[in-house]
VEXMAR-303090 format. One record per residue (C-alpha): x negated, y negated, z. Coordinates in steps of 0.5 Angstrom, whole numbers, plus 500, padded with zeros to 3 digits. Each point is the difference from the previous one (the first is absolute). Layout:
<atoms>
XYZ/...
</atoms>
This chain:
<atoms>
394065523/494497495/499492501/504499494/507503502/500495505/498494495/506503496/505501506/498492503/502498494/506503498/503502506/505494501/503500493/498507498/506504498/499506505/498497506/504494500/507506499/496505505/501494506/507499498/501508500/495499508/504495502/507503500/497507503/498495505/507497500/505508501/494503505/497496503/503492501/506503501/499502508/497495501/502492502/493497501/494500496/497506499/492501501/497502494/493504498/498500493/495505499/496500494/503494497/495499495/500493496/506497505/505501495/505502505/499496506/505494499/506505498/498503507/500494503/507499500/502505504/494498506/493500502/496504496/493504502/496502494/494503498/495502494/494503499/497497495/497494501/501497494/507502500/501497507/498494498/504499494/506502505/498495506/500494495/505501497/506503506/496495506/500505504/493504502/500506497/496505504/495505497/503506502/499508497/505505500/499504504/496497506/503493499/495497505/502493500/508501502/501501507/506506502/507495501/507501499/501499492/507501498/498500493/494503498/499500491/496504496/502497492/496504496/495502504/499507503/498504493/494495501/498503507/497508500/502501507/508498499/502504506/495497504/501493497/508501502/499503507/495494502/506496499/505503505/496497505/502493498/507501499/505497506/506507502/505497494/494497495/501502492/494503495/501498493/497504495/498500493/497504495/500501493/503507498/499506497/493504499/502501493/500492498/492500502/497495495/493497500/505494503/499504507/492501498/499492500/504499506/497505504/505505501/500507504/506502498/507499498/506502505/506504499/507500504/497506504/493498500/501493504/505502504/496506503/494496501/505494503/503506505/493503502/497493502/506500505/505496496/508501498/502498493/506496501/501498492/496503494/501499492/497498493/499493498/498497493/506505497/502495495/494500496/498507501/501502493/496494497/495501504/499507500/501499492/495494500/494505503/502505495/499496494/493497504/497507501/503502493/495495497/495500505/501494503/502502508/497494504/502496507/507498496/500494505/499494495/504495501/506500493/502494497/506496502/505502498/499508500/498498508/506497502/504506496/497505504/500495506/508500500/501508498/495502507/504495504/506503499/498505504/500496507/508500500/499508499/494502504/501502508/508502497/501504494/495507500/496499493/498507497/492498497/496493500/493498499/500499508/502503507/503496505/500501507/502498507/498504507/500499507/497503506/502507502/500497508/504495497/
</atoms>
């Protein structure tokens, strides 16, 4: 991604509305399909954890390995989790060895990766027989937006889309669904007016206070919904897999 998005994301990452809902919405599909069957600590691999901002929320569940490939992202992430981010690009990931994972995620990383079959088979390899795979991705080709350009996407996934390139890299869906469902239709309306007066940017700058925690708490809704109830659209795609040899 260009230099400035990740100035942005350092700085917004921890109060901005949609990363501080999303962690809320990450932890409890941690907590239905991964926590659950597990008394102890899980080992975790964050791949691709760009300025850091998701560390401390999966530390809470056990020791966390996390990689980056951009430099100056992995030194934002190292100084602000105290844990030394590894370079790592998808789908080599040279610097992280074959182990036993039980969690392995990929938060809003794999539209960045060319190779995304590629990417999820070299990750198969680092998963212990009962580890977990979760993804997210943004949804539905037909949102692209000069959002997607400026953070250097490949693609938007639909529900046949990732499943398919999950299953094909020796993988078996356990759980799939949309996300950022609530405010779907405001956002979908937002882009539209954006385009109508030719103002299609990256969309990512950080609102005002109050117009932040509205939209904060209506995101945040989702976690006592997601990983329960199916919701018919969404902005993203959640998913949970695990090995087919598992």
């Amino acid at each position: 991604m260009d230099q400035l998005v990740y100035q942005r994301m350092a700085s917004h990452e921890d109060t901005h509305w949609w990363f501080v809902a999303r962690r809320k919405i990450i932890t409890r599909l941690i907590d239905l399909f991964v926590k659950k069957d597990r008394e102890s600590d899980l080992k975790i691999l964050e791949v691709g954890c760009g300025t850091g901002g998701n560390l401390a929320m999966l530390k809470q569940f056990g020791t966390v390995t996390a990689t980056e490939c951009d430099e100056v992202a992995r030194g934002f992430a190292t100084n602000k989790s105290g844990i030394t981010v590894r370079d790592g690009r998808l789908p080599e990931l040279a610097e992280v060895p074959e182990d036993n994972f039980d969690l392995v995620v990929l938060l809003d990383v794999l539209e960045h990766v060319e190779d995304d079959l590629g990417a999820l088979k070299s990750l198969a390899p680092r998963q212990g027989e009962n580890g977990r795979l979760l993804v997210t991705v943004p949804a539905h080709p037909w949102l692209w937006s000069s959002h997607d350009v400026v953070h250097h996407h490949f693609r938007r996934y639909t529900r046949a889309t990732l499943r398919k390139v999950t299953e094909d890299a020796g993988y078996k869906v356990e759980s799939m669904g949309y996300y950022n469902s609530l405010l779907f239709p405001l956002v979908i309306l937002v882009r539209f007016l954006k385009k109508l007066i030719g103002s299609d940017n990256a969309d990512d700058d950080m609102p005002g206070p109050a117009v932040n925690g509205i939209l904060k708490n209506i995101f945040a809704l989702e976690q006592n919904i997601v990983g329960r109830l199916p919701m018919p659209t969404g902005l993203s795609l959640y998913m949970v897999a695990r090995p087919k040899s598992g």
